[in-house]
Each structure stands twice: as C-alpha cells, then as structure tokens.
C-alpha positions as protocol buffer text, in pm:
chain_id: "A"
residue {
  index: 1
  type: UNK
  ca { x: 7351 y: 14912 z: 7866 }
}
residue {
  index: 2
  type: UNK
  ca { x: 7163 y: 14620 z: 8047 }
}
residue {
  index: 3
  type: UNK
  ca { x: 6792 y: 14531 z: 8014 }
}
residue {
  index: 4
  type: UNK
  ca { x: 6596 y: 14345 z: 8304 }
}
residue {
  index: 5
  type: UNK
  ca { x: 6497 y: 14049 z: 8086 }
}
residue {
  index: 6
  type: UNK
  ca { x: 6715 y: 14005 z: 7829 }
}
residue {
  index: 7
  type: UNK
  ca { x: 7011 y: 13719 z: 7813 }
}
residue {
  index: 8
  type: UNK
  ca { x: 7353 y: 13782 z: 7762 }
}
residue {
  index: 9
  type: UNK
  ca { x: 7670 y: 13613 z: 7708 }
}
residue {
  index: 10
  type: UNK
  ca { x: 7925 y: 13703 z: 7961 }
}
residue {
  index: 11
  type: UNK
  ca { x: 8288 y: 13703 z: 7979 }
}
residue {
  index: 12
  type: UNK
  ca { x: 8479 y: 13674 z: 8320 }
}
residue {
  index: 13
  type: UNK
  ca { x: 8800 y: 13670 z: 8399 }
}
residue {
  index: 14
  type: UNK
  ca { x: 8905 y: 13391 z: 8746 }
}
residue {
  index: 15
  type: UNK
  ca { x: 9221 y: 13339 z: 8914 }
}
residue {
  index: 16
  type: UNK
  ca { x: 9408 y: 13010 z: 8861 }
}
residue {
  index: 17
  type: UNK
  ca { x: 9678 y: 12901 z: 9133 }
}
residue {
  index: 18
  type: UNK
  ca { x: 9977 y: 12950 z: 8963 }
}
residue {
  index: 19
  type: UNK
  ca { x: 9860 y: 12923 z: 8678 }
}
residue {
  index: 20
  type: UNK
  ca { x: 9729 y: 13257 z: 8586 }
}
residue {
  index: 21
  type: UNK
  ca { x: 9425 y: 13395 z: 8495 }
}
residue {
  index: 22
  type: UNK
  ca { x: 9163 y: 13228 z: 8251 }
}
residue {
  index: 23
  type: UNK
  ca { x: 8817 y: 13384 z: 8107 }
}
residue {
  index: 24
  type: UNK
  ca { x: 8484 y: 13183 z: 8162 }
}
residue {
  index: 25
  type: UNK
  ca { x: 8166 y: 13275 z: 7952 }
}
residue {
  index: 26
  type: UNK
  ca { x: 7837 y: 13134 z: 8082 }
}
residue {
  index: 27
  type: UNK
  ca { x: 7459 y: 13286 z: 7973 }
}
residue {
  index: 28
  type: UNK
  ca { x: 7268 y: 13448 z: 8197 }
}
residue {
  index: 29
  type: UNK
  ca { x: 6944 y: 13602 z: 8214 }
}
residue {
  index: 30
  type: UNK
  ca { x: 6938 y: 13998 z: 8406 }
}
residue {
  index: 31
  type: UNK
  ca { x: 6707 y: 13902 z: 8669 }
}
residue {
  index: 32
  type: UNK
  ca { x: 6757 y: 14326 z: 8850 }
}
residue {
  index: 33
  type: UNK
  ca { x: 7002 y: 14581 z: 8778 }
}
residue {
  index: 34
  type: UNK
  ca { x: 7095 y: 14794 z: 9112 }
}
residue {
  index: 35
  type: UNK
  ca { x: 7339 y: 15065 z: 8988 }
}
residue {
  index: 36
  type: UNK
  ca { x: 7643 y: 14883 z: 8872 }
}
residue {
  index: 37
  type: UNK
  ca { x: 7533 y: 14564 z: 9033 }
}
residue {
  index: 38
  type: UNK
  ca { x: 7369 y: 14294 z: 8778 }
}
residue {
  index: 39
  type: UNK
  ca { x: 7132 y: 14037 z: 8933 }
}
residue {
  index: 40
  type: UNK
  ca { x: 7198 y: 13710 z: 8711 }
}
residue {
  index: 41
  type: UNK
  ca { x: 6911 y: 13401 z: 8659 }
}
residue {
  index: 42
  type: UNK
  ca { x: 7054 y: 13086 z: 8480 }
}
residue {
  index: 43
  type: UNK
  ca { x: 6717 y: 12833 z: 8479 }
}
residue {
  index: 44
  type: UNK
  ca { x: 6776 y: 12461 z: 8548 }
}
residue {
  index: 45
  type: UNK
  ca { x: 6777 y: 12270 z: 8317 }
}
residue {
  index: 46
  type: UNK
  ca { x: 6678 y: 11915 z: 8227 }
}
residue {
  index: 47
  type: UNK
  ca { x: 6858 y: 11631 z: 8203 }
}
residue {
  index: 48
  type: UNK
  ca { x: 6886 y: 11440 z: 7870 }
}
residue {
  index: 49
  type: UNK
  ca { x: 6961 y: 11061 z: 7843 }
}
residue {
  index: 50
  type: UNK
  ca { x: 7169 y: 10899 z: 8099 }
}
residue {
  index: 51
  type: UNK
  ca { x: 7409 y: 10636 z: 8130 }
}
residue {
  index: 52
  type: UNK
  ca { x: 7331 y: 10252 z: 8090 }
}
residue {
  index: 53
  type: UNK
  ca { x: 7543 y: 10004 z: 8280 }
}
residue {
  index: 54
  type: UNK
  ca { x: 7559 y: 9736 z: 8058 }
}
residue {
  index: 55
  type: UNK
  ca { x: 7699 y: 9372 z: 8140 }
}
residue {
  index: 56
  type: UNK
  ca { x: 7899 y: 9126 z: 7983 }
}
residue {
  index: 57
  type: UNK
  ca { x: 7608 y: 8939 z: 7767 }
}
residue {
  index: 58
  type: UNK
  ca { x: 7514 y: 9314 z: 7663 }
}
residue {
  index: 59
  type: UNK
  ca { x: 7203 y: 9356 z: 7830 }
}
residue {
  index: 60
  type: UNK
  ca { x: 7139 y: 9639 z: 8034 }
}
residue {
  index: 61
  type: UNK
  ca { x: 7146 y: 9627 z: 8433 }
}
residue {
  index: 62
  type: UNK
  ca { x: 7104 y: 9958 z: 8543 }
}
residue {
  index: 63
  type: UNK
  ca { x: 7060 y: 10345 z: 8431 }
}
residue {
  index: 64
  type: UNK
  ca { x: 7213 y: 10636 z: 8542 }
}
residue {
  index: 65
  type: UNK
  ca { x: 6984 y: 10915 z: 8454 }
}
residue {
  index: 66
  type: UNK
  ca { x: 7141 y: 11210 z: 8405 }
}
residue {
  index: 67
  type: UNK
  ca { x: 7034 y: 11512 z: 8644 }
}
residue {
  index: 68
  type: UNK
  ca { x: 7043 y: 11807 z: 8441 }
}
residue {
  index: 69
  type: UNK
  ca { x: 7202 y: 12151 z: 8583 }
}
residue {
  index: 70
  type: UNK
  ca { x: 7026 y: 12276 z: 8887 }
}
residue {
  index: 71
  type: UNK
  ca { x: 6878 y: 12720 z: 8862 }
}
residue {
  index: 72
  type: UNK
  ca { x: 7178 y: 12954 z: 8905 }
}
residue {
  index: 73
  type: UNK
  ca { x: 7159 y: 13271 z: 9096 }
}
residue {
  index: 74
  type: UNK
  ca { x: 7464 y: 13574 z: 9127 }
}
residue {
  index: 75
  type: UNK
  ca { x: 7548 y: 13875 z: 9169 }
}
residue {
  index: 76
  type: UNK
  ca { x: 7789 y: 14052 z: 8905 }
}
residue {
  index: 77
  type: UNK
  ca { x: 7986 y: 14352 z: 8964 }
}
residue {
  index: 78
  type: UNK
  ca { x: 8006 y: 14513 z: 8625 }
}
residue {
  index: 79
  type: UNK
  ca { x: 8309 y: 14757 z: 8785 }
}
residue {
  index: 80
  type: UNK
  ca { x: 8491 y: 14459 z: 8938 }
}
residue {
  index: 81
  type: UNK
  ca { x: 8805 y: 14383 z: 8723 }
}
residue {
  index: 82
  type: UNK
  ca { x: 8717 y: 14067 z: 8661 }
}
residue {
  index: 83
  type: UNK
  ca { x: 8421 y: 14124 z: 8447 }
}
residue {
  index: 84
  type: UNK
  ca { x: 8575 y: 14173 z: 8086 }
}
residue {
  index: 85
  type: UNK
  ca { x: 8223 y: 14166 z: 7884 }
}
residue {
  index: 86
  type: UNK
  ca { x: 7879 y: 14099 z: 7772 }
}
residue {
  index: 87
  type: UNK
  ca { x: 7728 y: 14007 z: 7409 }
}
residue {
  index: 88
  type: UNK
  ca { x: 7324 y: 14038 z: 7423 }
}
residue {
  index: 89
  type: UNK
  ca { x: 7127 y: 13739 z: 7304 }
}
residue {
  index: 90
  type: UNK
  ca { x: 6862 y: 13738 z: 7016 }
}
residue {
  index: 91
  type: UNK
  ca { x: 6572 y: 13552 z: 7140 }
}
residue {
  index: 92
  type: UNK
  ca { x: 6522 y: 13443 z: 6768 }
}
C-alpha cells in the first residue's frame, strides 16, 4: 500500500481532555516501512518574512525573522486505532 519515497497525506485521530477526540492531517514523506510500522520524514522548512516592530513615527526598530518549522521524524503504527488514513501525493 505504502512506497519508501513517496508523500502522503495522513489522517490521525488524538485524544482531547474532555473534549473528545479530533483528527489531525499533516504530510509526510515514508522514510522505511518495517511490517506495519511506517517510518515518517517531514523536511524543515524555511522561514518566510518575519515580523517588523514598528514605532510610533512608523519607522521600523527591529525584525523578528520568522524561523521556519524545524525536520520532523515518527514512527506510525498503521494498526494503531488512531491512524484513520492516508491519500498519496502527486509530485506534479
């Protein structure tokens, strides 16, 4: 079903306090597959812009640049009940 490679969307399901349950669905890359055991890559990725502190007169004192979201690594249990699915990506 999986291919070492390949990105997919996936679907989780997490447990809220008492709020119930909720789904999450994040992109990943399948870094390994070991039986029913997926071994997930999300890549950092850059920051874009950043925030300017501007002052009264409008001109700008300092920036805030923004950090971008650091590599990803986990392991996914594709038996566990809280995995609910997984769309392949085009690479188009």
């Amino acid at each position: 079903m999986f291919e070492v490679g390949k990105k997919y969307k996936f679907v989780t399901l997490s447990v809220e306090d008492e709020n119930g349950a909720y789904n999450s669905t994040q992109t990943w890359i399948v870094a390994d597959i070991d039986g029913n055991l997926l071994h997930l890559h999300m890549p950092a990725q850059e920051g874009v812009g950043g925030i300017q502190i501007v002052n009264d007169a409008g001109a700008v004192e300092s920036e805030i640049p923004n950090m971008g979201v650091p590599e990803k690594n986990m392991v996914l249990n594709t038996l566990s009940a809280f995995f609910h699915s997984a769309t392949p990506i085009s690479d188009e």
